[in-house]
C-alpha positions in Angstrom: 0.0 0.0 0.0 2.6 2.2 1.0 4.2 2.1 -2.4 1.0 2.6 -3.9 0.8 5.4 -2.5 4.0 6.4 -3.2 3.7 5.9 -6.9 0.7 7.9 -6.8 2.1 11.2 -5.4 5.2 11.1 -7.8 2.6 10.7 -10.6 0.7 13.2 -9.1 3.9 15.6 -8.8 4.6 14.6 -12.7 1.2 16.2 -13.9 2.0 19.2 -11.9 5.1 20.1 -13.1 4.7 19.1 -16.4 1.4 21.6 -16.3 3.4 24.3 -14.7 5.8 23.8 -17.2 2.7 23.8 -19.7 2.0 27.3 -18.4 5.0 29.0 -18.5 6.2 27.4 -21.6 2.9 29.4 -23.5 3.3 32.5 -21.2 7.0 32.4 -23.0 5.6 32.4 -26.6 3.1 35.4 -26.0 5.2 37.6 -24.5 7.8 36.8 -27.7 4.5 37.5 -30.2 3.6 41.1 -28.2 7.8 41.5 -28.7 7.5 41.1 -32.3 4.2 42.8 -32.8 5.8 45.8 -31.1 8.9 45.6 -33.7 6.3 44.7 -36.6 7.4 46.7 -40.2 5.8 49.5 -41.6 4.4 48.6 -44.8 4.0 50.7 -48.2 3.1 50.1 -51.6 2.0 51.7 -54.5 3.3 54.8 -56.7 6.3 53.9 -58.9 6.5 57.4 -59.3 7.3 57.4 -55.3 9.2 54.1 -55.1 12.6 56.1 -55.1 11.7 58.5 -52.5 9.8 56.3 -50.1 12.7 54.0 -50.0 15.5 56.7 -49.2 12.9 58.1 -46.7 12.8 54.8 -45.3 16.7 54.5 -45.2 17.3 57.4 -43.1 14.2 56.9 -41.3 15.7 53.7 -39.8 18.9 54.9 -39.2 17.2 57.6 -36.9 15.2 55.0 -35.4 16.8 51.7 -34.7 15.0 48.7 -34.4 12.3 50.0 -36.5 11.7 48.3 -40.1 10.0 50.3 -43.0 9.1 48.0 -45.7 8.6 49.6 -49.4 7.1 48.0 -52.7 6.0 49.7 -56.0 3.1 48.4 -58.3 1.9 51.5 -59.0 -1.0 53.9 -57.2 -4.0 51.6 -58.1 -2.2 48.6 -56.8 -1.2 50.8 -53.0 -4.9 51.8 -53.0 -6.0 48.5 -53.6 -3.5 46.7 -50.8 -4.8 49.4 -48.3 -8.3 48.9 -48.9 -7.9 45.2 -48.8 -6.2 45.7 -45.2 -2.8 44.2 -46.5 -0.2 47.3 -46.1 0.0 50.2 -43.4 0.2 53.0 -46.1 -0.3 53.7 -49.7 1.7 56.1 -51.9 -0.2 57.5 -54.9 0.9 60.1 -57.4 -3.2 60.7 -57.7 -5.5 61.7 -55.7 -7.5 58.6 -54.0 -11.3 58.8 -55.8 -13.9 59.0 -53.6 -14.9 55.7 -54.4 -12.0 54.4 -52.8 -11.6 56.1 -49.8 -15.3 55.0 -49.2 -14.5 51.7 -49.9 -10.9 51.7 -47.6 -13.0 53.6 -44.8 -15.4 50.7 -44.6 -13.0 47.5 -45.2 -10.8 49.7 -42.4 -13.0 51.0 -39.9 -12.0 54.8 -39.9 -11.9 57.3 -42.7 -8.5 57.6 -44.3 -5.8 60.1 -44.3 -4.7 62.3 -46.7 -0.9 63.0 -46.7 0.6 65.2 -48.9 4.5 64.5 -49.0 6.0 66.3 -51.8 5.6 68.3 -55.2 6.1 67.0 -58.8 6.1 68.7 -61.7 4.7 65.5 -64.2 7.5 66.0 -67.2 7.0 65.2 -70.7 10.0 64.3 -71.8 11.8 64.2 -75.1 15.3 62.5 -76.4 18.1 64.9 -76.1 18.9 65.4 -79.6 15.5 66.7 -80.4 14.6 70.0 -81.6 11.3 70.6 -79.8 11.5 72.8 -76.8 7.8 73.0 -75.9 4.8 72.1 -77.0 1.1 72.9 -75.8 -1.2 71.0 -74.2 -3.4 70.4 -77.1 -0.5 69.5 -79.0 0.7 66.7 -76.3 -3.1 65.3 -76.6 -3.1 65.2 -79.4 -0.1 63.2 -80.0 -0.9 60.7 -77.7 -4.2 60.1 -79.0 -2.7 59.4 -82.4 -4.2 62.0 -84.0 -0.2 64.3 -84.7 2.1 61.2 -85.7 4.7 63.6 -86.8 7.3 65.4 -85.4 7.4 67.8 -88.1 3.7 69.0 -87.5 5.1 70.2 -84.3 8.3 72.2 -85.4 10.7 69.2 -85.4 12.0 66.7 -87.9 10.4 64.8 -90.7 10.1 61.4 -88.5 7.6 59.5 -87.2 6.3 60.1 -83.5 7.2 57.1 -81.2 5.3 56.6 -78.1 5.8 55.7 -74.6 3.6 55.9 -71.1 2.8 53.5 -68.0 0.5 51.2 -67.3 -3.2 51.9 -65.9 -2.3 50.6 -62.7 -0.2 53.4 -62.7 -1.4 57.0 -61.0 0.8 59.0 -63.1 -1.5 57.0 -66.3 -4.3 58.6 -64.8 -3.0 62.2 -64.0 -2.1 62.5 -67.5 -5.1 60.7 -69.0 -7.1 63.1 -66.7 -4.9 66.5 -67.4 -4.0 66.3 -70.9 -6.1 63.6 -72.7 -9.3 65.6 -71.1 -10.4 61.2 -70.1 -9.7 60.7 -73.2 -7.7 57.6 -74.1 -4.7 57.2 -75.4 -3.6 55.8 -78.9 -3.4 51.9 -78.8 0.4 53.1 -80.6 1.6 54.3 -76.9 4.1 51.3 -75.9 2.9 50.9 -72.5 5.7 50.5 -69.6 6.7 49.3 -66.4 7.8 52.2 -63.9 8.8 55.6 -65.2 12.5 54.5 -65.2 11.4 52.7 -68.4 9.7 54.9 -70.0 13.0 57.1 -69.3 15.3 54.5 -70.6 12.9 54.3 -74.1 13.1 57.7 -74.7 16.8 58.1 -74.0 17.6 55.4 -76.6 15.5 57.0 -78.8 15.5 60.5 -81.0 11.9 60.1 -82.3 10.3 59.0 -78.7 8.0 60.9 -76.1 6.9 60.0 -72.9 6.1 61.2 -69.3 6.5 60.5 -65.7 7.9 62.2 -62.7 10.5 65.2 -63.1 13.0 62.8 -60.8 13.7 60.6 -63.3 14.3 63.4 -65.6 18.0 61.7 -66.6 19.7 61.7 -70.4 16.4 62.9 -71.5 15.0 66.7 -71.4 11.9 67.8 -70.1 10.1 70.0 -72.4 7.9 73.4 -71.5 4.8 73.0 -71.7 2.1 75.8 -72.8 -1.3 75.7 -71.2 -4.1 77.7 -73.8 -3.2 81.4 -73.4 -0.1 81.7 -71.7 3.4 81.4 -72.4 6.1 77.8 -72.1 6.7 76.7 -68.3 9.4 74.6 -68.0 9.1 72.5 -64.6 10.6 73.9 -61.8 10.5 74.3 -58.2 9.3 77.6 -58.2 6.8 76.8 -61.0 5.6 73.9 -59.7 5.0 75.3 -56.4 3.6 78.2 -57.6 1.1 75.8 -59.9 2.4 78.1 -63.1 3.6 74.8 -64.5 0.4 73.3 -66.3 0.8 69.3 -64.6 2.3 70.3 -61.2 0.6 67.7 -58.3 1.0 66.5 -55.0 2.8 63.1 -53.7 0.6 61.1 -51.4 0.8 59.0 -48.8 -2.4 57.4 -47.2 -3.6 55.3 -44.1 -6.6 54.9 -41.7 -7.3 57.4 -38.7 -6.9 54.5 -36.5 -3.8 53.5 -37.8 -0.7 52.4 -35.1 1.7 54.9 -33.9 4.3 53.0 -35.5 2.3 54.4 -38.8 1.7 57.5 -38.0 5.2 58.6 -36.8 6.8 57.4 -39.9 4.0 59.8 -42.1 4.6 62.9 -39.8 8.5 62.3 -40.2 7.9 62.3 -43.6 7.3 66.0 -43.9 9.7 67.1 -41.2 12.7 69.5 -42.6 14.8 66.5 -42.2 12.8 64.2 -44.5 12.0 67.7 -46.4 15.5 67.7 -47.5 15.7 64.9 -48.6 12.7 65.0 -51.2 15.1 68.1 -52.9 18.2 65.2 -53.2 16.0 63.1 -54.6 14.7 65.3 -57.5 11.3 66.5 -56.3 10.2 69.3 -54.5 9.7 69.9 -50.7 6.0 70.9 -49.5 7.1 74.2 -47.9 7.8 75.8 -51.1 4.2 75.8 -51.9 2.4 79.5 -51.6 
């Protein structure tokens, strides 16, 4: 009996411990899950327009803040917009304005209405190979180029050679600015070679003396940005005191988005992002800092 009893109470003793053990063993893995929650990454996707900015934002942004991880992705502004209102990124860049349509639809799938967050000015180039004769062009002329209607470049002042075009993809928010600024909503010529990222478009044009295209002035390299005429006034070339003065006809804002009820970990990272410090660095990039807007 009395080692009955005995191997009862060291079985007894086993259970405990190894449901003690149980306990502290899970107490372990949450407080490791609420550690890496704290330390989750910032997410952003969207603008390819932005992709270049976002990501040296992102660089220095760590460095100031170790421990903190800022993850950035392209796609373009449809794609961003889509990812936030699907609940799959913290923030969205977009070289467009959201439509009201989608911030209805991010403000429902989120739970809060959704931030607008102006980060920087652009001036929205059209840009031509260097070799080329044309210095500006109107915004008439530029629609109606890329809605096939001009095909060559000696109907606008420059040599006897066919018009070659090239433009994003309808993901893209810079397809939109310009289908909605210069094309009127119009479309655009099934002839328009249709790129990934305005670094392609770039490259096309550069290789090319009969190509045009259009994207963001910081990618303006080995290719020249024309002036551009709006009905009734004179050629603005893009600059920072005509974009942020709006004389330059396609000026616009850079945008980041997020819910209201987004993390602090968000938040901080948007409000650095229009600091002097982060300021600065939208000038090294090639765009234009928010506080030289009148």
């Amino acid at each position: 009996m009395k080692l009955a009893a005995r191997v009862v109470s060291t079985l007894l003793l086993s259970i405990a411990l190894v449901a003690c053990g149980g306990r502290e063993q899970h107490q372990t893995s949450t407080d490791g899950a609420q550690s890496r929650s704290s330390n989750k990454p910032i997410t952003i996707k969207g603008s390819d327009t932005m992709v270049i900015l976002t990501q040296r934002l992102a660089e220095e942004y760590m460095k100031a803040n170790p421990g903190e991880v800022v993850q950035v992705n392209g796609g373009g502004s449809g794609t961003g917009i889509a990812a936030l209102i699907n609940g799959t990124v913290d923030l969205a860049m977009s070289s467009r304005p959201m439509k009201g349509d989608e911030k209805q639809k991010a403000a429902t799938s989120r739970g809060s209405e959704i931030v607008e967050h102006p980060i920087a000015l652009d001036g929205l180039g059209v840009f031509v190979n260097n070799t080329s004769p044309v210095q500006h062009l109107t915004l008439a002329q530029i629609k109606d180029i890329f809605q096939g209607k001009t095909t060559n470049w000696n109907q606008v002042g420059g040599p006897d050679a066919q018009i070659i075009l090239y433009g994003r993809e309808n993901s893209s928010g810079t397809y939109d600015y310009f289908r909605e600024h210069v094309l009127e909503k119009g479309d655009f010529h099934p002839r328009v070679q249709t790129l990934q990222g305005t670094a392609a478009v770039i490259n096309a044009v550069g290789r090319d003396k009969n190509g045009i295209g259009y994207g963001g002035i910081a990618y303006a390299k080995d290719v020249r940005a024309i002036a551009i005429q709006a009905e009734g006034a004179q050629p603005i070339a893009p600059s920072e005191t005509t974009v942020a003065n709006g004389t330059y006809p396609l000026s616009r804002k850079l945008f980041l988005y997020y819910p209201s009820s987004a993390p602090e970990r968000v938040t901080k990272f948007a409000q650095w992002a229009i600091t002097p410090e982060a300021q600065a660095l939208v000038t090294k990039v090639g765009y234009f800092p928010l506080n030289t807007a009148q």
